[in-house]
C-alpha positions in Angstrom: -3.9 93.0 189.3 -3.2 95.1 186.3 -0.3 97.3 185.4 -2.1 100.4 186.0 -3.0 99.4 189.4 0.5 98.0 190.3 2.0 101.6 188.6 -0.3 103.0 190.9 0.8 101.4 193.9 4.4 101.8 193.2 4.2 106.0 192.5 5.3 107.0 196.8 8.1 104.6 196.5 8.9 106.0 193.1 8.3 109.3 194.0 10.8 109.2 197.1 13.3 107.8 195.0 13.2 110.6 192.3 13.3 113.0 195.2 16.7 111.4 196.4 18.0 110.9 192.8 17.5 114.8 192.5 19.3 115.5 196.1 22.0 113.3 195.2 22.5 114.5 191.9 22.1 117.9 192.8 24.8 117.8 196.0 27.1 115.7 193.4 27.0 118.2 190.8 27.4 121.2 192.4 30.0 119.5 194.5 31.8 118.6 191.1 31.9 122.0 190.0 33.2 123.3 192.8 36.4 120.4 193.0 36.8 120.4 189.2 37.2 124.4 189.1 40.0 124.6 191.9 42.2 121.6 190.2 41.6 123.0 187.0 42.7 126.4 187.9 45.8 124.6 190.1 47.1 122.9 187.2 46.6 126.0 184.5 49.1 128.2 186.9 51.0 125.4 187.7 51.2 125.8 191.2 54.3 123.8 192.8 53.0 120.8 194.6 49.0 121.6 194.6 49.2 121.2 190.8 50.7 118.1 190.5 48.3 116.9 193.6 45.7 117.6 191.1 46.9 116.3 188.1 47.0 112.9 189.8 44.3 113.0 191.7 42.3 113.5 188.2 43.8 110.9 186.3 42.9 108.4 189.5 39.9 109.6 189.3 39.1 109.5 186.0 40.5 105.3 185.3 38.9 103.8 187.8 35.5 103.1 187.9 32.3 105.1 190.2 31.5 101.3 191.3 34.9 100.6 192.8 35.2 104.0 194.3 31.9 103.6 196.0 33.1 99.9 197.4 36.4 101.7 198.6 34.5 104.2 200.2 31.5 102.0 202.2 33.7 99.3 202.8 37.5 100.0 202.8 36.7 103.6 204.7 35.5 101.8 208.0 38.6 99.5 208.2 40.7 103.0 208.5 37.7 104.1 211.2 36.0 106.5 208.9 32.2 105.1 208.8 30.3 107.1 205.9 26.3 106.7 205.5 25.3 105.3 201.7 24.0 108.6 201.4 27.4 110.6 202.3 29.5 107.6 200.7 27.3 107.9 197.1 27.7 112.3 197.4 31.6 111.6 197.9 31.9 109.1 195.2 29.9 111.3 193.1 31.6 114.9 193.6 35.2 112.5 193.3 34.5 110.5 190.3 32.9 114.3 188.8 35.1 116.6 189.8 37.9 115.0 187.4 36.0 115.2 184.3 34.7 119.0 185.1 38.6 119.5 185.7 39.1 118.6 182.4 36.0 120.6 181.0 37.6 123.5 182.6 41.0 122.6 181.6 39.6 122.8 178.0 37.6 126.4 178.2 40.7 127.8 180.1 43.2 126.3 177.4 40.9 128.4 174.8 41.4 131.6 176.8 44.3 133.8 174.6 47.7 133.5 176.1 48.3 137.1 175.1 44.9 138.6 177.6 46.9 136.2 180.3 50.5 137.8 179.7 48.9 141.5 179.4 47.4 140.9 182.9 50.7 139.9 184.3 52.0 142.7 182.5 50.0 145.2 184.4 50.9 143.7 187.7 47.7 141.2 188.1 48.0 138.6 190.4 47.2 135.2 190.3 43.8 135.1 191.6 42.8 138.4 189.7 43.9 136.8 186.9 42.0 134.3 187.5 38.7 136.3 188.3 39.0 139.0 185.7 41.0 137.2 182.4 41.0 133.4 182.6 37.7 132.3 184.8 35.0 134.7 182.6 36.1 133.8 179.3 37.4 130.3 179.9 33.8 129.6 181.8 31.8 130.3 178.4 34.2 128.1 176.5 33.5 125.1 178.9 30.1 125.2 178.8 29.4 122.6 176.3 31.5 119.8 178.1 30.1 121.0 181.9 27.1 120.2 180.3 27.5 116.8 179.3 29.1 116.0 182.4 26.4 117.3 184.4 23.8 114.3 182.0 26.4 112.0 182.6 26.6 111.8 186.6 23.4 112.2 187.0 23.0 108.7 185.3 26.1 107.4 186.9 23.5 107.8 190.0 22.1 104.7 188.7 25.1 102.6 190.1 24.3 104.2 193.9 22.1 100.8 194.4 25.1 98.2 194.7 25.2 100.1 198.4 21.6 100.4 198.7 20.5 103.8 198.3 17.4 104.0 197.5 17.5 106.0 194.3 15.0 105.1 191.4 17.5 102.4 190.1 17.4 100.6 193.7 13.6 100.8 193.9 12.7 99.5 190.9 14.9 96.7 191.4 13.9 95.9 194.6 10.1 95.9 193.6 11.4 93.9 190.7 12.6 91.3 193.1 9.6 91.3 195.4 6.6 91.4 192.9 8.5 89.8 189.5 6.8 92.4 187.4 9.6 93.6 185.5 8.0 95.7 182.7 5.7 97.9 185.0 8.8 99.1 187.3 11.2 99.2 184.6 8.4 101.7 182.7 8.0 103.6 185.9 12.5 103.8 185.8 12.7 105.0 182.5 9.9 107.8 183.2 11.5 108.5 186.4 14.6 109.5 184.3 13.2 110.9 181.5 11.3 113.7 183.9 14.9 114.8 184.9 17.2 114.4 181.8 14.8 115.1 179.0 13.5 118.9 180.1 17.8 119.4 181.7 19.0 118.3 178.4 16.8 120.8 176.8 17.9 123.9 179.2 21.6 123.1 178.9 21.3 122.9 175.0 19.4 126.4 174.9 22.1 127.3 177.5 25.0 126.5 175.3 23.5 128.0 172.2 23.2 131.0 174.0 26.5 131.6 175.4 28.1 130.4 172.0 26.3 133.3 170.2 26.6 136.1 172.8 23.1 135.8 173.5 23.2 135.4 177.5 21.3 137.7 179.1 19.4 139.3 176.0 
């Protein structure tokens, strides 16, 4: 049988896999966001107790590896009675492992923000969470965009690592069709292009993205 034909053959196993890859990515990231924003905005007012909660909970996150989180959490979890899916246990280890380094992409953009818009807003009687939403979150939020950005490439590859507890993502179906067929160089192709149609065109958006938010040009 040729390539073409086994390529062929392989495309609705592929194709399901992409789909999941997107889900996954897509729950993880926005997940990320979300869990990155609150610690980073915990440890910049240094809030008594949640703040330091965060602080560490980033650096564990941050030195340990997505592959020994995602053991933790599929096999470790059920010995404490909490049974996760692969699915759920790969989203979890996803948004944990991501929400550290968008913490710190935050931390960055909100560091950038002048300390002297922050002490005006207190001067005027602002509260935390309006300084928050009308000084630090606006302006620190344009600064971060270059690092948010690279995160967002990188755990969307660290999806690739989802197949040591057998989701099947693109990674986990081209090596299990590796393993059944031994035709390496067909499914490895079909990985890389699987990959490619995500990253390539994202990569593109988030550059145009950051241009135009470092030049003012959002929205024009």
């Amino acid at each position: 049988m040729g390539s073409w034909q086994i390529i062929q053959q392989s495309l609705p196993l592929f194709e399901k896999g992409f789909v999941l890859t997107l889900w996954l990515s897509f729950v993880g990231i926005i997940g990320s966001i979300i869990v990155g924003l609150i610690c980073s905005l915990l440890k910049y007012f240094q809030v008594p107790v949640l703040g330091r909660l965060a602080a560490i909970y980033v650096e564990i996150s941050r030195n340990t590896p997505l592959l020994v989180q995602l053991f933790f959490l599929y096999y470790a979890f059920p010995v404490f009675g909490f049974k996760l899916n692969a699915e759920m246990c790969g989203i979890v280890g996803l948004i944990f492992l991501g929400g550290s380094y968008m913490s710190e992409g935050f931390n960055g953009g909100f560091d950038g923000v002048s300390k002297t818009q922050v002490e005006t807003g207190k001067a005027i009687g602002l509260s935390r969470l309006q300084l928050a939403r009308y000084v630090v979150f606006p302006q620190g939020f344009t600064l971060s965009v270059p690092a948010l950005a690279a995160n967002i490439i990188f755990l969307i590859k660290e999806t690739s690592i989802f197949t040591v507890i057998a989701i099947p993502e693109l990674t986990n179906t081209a090596l299990d069709l590796i393993g059944m067929y031994y035709r390496s160089n067909e499914y490895l192709f079909m990985l890389v292009i699987g990959y490619a149609i995500i990253l390539i065109p994202l990569s593109i958006i988030l550059t145009i993205l950051e241009k135009r938010v470092r030049y003012g040009t959002f929205g024009n």
